[in-house]
N, C-alpha and C positions, 0 to 999 in steps of 0.2 A: 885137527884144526890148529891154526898157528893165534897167536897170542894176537897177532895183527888184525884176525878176521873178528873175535871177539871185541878187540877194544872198538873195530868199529861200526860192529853192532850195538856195543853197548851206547855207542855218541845217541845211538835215538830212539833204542828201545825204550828208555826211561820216556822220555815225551810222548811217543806214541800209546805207551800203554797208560799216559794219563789223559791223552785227549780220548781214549777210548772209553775211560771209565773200565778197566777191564777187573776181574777178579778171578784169582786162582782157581774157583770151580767153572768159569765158563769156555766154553769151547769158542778156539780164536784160530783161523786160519792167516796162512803168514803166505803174501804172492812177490816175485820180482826175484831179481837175481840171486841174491843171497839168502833166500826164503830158508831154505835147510839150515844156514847159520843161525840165522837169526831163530827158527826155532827151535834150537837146540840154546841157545840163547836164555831162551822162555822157560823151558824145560828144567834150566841149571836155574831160578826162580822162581820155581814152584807151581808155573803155567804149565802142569802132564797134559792139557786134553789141548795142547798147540796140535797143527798139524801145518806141516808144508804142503802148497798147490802138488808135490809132486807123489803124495799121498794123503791126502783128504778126502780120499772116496767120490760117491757119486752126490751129484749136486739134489741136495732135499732138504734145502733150507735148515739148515742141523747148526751154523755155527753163529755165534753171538757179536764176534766182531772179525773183521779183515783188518790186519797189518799190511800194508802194501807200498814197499820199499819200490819207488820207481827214480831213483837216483841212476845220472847218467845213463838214461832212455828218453823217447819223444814223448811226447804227450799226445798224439796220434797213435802208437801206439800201446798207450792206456787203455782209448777207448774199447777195443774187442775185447782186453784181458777185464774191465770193469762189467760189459756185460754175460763174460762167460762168468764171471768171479760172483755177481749179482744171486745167479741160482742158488751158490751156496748158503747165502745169510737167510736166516732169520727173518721176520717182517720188523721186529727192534732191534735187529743188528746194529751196528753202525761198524761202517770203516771208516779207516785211517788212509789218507794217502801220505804218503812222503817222496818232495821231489828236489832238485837242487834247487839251490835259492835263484829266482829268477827275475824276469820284470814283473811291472805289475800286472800288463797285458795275459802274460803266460799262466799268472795265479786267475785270473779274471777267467781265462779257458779253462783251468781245470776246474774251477768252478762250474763254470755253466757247465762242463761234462758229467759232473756227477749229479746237476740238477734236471739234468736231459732225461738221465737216467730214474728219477725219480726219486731220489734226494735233495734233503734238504743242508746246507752247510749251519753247522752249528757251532764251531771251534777252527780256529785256526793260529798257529805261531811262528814266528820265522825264528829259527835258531841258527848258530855259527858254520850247521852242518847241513844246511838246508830251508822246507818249509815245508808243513805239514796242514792237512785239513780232516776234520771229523765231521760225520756228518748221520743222518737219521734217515730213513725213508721219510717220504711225506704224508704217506697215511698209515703212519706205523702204530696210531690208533683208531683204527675205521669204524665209521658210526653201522650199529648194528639193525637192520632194518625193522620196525615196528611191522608186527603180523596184522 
């Protein structure tokens, strides 16, 4: 890896891994182009149980949060990789998206996509190198039915 690919992981690792709330023993998968940088990234941070989409196993709801670098892609194509990416989490996962900084229209889409999906938007920050949203299922505490 060149010095180049890390420094520009590290522009959003640090915000990403605070809008996630993430913590060194929880398992985080990392999606989008640079996913293998970026978790190697994580890795050199103390994050061992990262995994890249291009090996994080079979989807079984196993990981605690999604990183998901979608800088310079569409937002159209978000949507399939959100709901294959969906399988993986958790029912209290939360991901991260990260996208270029855009209008406000195009934050307003990626919103509703991950609220389509059944999330809920809970954080979000525009930074020099983009913008980012964090988010929760919506019933990521479901009421448990009285016998």
């Amino acid at each position: 890896m060149s010095s180049l690919q890390i420094t520009a992981g590290d522009r959003i690792i640090e915000p990403m891994i605070a809008l996630a709330g993430c913590t060194t023993q929880q398992r985080i998968v990392v999606a989008g182009s640079k996913s293998m940088e970026l978790m190697f990234e994580l890795h050199r941070r103390g994050y061992l149980r990262a995994a890249a989409t291009g090996n994080c196993g079979r989807p079984a709801g196993q990981y605690d949060a999604a990183l998901v670098d979608w800088r310079r892609r569409t937002l159209p194509a978000l949507e399939p990789a959100l709901d294959w990416l969906a399988n993986f989490l958790s029912a209290r996962a939360v991901p991260v998206v990260w996208v270029d900084a855009q209008k406000a229209s195009a934050n307003q889409s990626l919103r509703a996509s991950l609220e389509q999906r059944g999330f809920v938007v809970e954080q979000g920050i525009v930074h020099q190198y983009g913008c980012a949203l964090s988010a929760r299922r919506s019933q990521a505490h479901p009421m448990q039915l009285a016998a």
